[in-house]
MARBA-3410 file (N, C-alpha, C, O; in Angstrom, 1 decimal):
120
-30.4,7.0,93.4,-31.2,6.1,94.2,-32.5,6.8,94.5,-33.7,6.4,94.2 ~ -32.0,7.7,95.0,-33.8,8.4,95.4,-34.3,9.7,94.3,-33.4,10.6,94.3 ~ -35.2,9.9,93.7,-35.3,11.0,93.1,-36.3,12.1,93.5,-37.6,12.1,93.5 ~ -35.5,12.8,93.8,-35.3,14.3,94.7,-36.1,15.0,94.1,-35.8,14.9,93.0 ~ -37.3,16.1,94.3,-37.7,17.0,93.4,-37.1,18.3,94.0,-36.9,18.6,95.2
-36.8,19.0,92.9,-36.4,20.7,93.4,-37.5,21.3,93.9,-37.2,22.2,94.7 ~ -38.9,21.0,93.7,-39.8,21.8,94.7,-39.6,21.7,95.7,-39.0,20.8,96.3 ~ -40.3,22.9,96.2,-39.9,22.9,97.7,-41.2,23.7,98.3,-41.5,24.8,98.1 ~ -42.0,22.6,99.2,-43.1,23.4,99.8,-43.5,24.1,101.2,-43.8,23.3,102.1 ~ -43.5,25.1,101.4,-43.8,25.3,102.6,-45.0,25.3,103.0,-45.9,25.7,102.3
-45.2,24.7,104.9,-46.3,25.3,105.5,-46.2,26.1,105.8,-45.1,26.7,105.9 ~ -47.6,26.7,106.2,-47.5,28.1,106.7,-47.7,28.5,108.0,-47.7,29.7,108.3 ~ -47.8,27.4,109.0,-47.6,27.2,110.2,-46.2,27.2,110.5,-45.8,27.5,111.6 ~ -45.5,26.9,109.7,-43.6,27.0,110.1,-43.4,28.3,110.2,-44.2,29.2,109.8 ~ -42.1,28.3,110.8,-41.4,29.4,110.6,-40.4,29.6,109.7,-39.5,28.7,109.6
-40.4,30.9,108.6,-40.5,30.7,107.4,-39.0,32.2,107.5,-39.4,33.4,107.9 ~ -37.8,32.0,107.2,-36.7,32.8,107.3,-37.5,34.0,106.7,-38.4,33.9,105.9 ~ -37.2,35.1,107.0,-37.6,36.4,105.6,-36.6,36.0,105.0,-35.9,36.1,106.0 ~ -35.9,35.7,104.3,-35.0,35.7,103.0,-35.9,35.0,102.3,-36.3,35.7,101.4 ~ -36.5,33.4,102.2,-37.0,33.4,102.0,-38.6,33.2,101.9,-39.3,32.5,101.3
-38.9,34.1,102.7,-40.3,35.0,102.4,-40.2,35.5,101.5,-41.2,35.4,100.8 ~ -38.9,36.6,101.0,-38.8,37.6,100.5,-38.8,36.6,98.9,-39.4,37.0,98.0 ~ -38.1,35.5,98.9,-38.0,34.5,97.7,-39.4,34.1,97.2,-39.8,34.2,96.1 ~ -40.1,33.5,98.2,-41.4,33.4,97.8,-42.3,34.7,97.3,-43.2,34.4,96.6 ~ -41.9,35.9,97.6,-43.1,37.1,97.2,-42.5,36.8,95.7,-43.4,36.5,94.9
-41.4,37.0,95.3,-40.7,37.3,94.0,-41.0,36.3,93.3,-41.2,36.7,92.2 ~ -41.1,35.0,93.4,-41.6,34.1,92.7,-43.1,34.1,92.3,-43.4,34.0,91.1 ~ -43.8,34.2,93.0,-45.3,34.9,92.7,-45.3,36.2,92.0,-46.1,36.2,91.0 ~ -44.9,37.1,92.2,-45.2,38.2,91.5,-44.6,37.9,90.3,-45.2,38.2,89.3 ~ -43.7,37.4,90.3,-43.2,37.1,88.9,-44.1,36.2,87.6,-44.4,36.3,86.4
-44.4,35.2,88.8,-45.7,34.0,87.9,-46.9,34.8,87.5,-47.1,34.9,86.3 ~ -47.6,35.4,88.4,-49.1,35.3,88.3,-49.3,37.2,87.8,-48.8,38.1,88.4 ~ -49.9,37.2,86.9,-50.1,38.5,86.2,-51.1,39.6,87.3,-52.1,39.4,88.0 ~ -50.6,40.4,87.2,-51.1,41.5,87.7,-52.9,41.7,87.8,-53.3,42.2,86.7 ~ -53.8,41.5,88.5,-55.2,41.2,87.9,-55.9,42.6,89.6,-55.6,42.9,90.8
-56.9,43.0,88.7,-57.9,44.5,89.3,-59.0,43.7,89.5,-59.5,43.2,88.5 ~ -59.8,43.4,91.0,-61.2,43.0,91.0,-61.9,44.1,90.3,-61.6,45.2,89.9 ~ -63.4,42.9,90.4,-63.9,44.3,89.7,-65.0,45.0,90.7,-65.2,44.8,91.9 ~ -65.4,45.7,89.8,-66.2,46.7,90.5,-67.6,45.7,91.3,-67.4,45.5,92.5 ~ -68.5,45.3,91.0,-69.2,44.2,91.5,-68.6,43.3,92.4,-69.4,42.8,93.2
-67.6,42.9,92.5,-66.8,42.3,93.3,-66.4,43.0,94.8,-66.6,42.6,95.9 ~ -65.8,44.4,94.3,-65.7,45.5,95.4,-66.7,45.8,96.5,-66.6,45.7,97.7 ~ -67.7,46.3,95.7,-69.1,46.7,96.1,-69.3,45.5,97.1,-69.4,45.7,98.3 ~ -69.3,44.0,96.5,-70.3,42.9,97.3,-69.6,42.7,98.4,-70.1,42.3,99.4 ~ -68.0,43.1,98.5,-67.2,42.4,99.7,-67.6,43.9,100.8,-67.8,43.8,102.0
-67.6,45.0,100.1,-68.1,46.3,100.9,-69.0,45.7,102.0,-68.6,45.5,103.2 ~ -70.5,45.4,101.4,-71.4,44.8,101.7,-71.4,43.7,102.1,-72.5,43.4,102.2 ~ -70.6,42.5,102.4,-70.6,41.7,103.1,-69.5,42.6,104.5,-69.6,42.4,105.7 ~ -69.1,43.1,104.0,-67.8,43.5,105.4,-68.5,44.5,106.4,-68.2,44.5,107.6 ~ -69.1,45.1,106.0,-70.3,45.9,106.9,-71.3,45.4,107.3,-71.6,45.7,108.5
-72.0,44.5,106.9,-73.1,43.2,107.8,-72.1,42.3,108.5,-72.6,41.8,109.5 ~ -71.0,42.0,108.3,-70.6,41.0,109.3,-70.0,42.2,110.3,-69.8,41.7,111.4 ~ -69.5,43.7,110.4,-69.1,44.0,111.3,-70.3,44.3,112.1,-70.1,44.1,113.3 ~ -71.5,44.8,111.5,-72.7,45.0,112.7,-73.2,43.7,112.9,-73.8,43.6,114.0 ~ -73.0,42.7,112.2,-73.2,41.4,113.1,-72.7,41.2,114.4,-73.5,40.9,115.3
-71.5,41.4,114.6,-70.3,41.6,115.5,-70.8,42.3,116.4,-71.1,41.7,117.4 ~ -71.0,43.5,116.2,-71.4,44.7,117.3,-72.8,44.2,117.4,-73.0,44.4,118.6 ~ -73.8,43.7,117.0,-75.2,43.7,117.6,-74.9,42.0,118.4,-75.7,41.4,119.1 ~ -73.8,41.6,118.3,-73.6,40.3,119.3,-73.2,40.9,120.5,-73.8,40.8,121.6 ~ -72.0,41.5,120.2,-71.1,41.8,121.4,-72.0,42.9,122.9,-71.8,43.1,124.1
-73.2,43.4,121.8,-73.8,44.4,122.8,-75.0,43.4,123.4,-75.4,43.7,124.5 ~ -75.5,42.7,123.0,-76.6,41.5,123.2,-75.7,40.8,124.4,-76.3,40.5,125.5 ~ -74.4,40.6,124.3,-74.0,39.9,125.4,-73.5,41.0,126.3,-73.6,40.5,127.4 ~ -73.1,42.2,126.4,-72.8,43.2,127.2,-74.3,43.0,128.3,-74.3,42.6,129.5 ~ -75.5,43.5,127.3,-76.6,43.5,128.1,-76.5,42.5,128.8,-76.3,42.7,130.0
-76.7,41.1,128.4,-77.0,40.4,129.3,-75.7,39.9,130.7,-76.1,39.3,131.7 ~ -74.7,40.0,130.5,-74.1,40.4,131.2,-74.2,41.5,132.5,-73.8,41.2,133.7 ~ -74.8,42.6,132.0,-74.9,43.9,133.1,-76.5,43.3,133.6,-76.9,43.6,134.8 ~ -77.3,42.4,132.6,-78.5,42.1,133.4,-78.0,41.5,134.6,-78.2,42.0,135.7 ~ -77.3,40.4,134.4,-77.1,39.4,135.5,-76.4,39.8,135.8,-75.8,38.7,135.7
-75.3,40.9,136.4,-74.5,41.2,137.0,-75.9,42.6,138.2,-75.9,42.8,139.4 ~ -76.5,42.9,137.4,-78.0,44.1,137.9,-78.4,43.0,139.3,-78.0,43.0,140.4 ~ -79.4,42.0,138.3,-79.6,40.9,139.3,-79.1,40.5,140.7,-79.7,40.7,141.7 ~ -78.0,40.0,140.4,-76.9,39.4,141.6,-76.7,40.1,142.7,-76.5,39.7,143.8 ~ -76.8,41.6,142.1,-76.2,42.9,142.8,-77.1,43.2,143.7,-76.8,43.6,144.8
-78.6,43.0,143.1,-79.6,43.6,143.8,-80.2,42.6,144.7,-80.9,43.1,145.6 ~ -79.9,41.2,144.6,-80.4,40.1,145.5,-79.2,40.3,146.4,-79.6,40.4,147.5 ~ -78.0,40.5,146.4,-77.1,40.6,147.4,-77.5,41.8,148.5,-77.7,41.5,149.6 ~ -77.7,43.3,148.0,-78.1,43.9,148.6,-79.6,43.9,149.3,-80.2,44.5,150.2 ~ -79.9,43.1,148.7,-81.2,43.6,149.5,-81.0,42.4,150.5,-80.8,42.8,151.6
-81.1,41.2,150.4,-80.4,40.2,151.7,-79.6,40.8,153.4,-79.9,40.5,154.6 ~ -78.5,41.8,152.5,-77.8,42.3,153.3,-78.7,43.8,154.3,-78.7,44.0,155.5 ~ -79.3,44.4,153.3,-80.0,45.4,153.9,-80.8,44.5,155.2,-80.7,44.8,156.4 ~ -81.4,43.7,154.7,-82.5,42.5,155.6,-82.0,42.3,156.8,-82.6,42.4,157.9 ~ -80.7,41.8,156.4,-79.8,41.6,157.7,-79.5,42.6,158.9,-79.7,42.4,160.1
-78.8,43.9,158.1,-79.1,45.0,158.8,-80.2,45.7,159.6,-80.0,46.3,160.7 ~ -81.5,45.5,158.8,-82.6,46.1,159.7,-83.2,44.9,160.9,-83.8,45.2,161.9 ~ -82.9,44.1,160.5,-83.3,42.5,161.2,-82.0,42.4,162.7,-82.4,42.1,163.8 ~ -80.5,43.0,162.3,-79.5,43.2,163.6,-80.1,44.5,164.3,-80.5,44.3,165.5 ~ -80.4,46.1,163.7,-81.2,46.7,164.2,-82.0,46.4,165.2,-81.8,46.7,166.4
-83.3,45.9,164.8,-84.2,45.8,165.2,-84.3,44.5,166.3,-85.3,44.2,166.9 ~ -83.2,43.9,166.4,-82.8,42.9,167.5,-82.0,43.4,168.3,-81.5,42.5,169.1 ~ -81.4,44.8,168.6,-80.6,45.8,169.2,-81.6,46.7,169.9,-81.4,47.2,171.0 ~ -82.9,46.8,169.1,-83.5,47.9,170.1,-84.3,47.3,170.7,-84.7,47.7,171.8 ~ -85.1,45.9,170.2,-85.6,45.3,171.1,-85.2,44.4,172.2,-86.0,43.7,172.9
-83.6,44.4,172.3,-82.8,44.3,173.5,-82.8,45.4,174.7,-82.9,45.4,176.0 ~ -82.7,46.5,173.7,-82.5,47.3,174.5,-83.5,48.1,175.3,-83.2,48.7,176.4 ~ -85.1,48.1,174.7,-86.6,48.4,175.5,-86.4,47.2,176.6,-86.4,47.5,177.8 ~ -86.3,46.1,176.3,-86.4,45.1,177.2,-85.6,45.1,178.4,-86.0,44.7,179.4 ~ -84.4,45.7,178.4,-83.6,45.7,179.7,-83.8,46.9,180.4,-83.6,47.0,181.6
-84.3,48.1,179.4,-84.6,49.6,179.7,-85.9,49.2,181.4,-85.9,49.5,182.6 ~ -86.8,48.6,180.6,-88.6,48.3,181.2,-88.0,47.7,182.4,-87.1,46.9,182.6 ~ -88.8,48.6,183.6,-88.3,47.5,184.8,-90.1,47.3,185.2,-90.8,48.2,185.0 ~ -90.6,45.8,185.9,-91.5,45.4,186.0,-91.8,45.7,187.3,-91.0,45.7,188.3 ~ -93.1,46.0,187.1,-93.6,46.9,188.4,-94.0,45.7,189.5,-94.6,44.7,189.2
-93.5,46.0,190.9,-93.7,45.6,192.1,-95.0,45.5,192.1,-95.7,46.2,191.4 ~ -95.6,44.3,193.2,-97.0,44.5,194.3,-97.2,45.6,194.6,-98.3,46.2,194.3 ~ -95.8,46.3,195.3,-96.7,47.7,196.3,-96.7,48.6,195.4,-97.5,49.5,195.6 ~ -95.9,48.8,194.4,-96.6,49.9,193.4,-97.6,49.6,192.6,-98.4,50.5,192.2 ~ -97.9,48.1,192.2,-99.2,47.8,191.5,-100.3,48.0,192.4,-100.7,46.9,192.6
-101.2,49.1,193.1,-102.2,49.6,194.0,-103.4,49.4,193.1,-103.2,49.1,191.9 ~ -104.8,49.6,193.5,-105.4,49.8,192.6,-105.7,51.1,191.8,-105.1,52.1,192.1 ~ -106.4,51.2,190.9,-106.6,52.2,190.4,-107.1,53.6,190.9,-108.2,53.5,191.4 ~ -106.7,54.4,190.8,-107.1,55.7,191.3,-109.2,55.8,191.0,-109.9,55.4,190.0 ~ -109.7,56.4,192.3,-111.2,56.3,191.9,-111.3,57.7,191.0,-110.5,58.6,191.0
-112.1,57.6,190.5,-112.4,58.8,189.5,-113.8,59.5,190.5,-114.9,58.9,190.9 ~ -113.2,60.9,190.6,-114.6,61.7,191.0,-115.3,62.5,190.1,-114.8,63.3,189.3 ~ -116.7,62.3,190.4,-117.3,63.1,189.6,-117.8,64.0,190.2,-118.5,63.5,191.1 ~ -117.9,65.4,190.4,-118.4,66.3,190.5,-119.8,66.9,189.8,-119.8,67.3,188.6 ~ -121.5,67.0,190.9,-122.1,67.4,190.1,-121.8,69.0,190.4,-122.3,69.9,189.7
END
C-alpha cells in the first residue's frame, strides 16, 4: 500500500541516540574519501579567523568603554548633586545656628557712640 523508503533522515535539532550517532559517523566515513585542505585554503581561514576575532575584541572593548563612560557620567552627576545637598544641609545648619547664637541688642545698651577725644 504505502511505499516506504529505507532512508532515514535526521534533524539536527533532535535528539539523536549515540548509537546512532555513532551509525551516522561510520556511514560517512565510509562514503566520502578522505580529502587535505589545501594550503591557500589554510592560510585564508587563518586570516579570516584572526580579523573576525579582533573584530570581536575591538567591539567588545568599544562597548566596555562606553559603558564605563556612562556609568563615569551617572556617577559623577549623582555625586556631585549629593555633595550639593550636603554643603547646602551644612550651610542651613550654621546659618541656624549664628541666628539663634546673635542676641539683638536692647534700647539701653544701644547708647550713642562713644565721643572720640582728640588730644593736642
Amino acid at each position: 500500500m504505502f511505499n516506504r523508503s529505507t532512508k532515514k533522515y535526521v534533524v539536527l535539532q533532535d535528539y539523536v541516540p549515540l548509537r546512532e550517532q555513532r551509525a551516522i559517523e561510520r556511514a560517512v566515513v565510509s562514503v566520502l574519501p578522505p580529502l587535505h585542505p589545501t594550503r591557500a585554503f589554510v592560510e585564508q581561514l587563518n586570516q579570516d579567523l584572526v580579523a573576525e576575532a579582533w573584530r570581536q575584541y575591538e567591539t567588545r572593548a568599544t562597548k566596555t568603554n562606553q559603558t564605563l563612560s556612562f556609568l563615569g557620567l551617572f556617577s559623577g552627576g549623582v555625586l556631585s548633586v549629593v555633595g550639593g545637598l550636603a554643603i547646602w544641609l551644612l550651610v542651613q545648619r550654621e546659618h541656624e545656628k549664628t541666628s539663634t547664637d546673635l542676641s539683638v541688642p536692647s534700647r539701653r545698651q544701644a547708647t550713642a557712640p562713644p565721643a572720640i577725644s582728640i588730644s593736642a
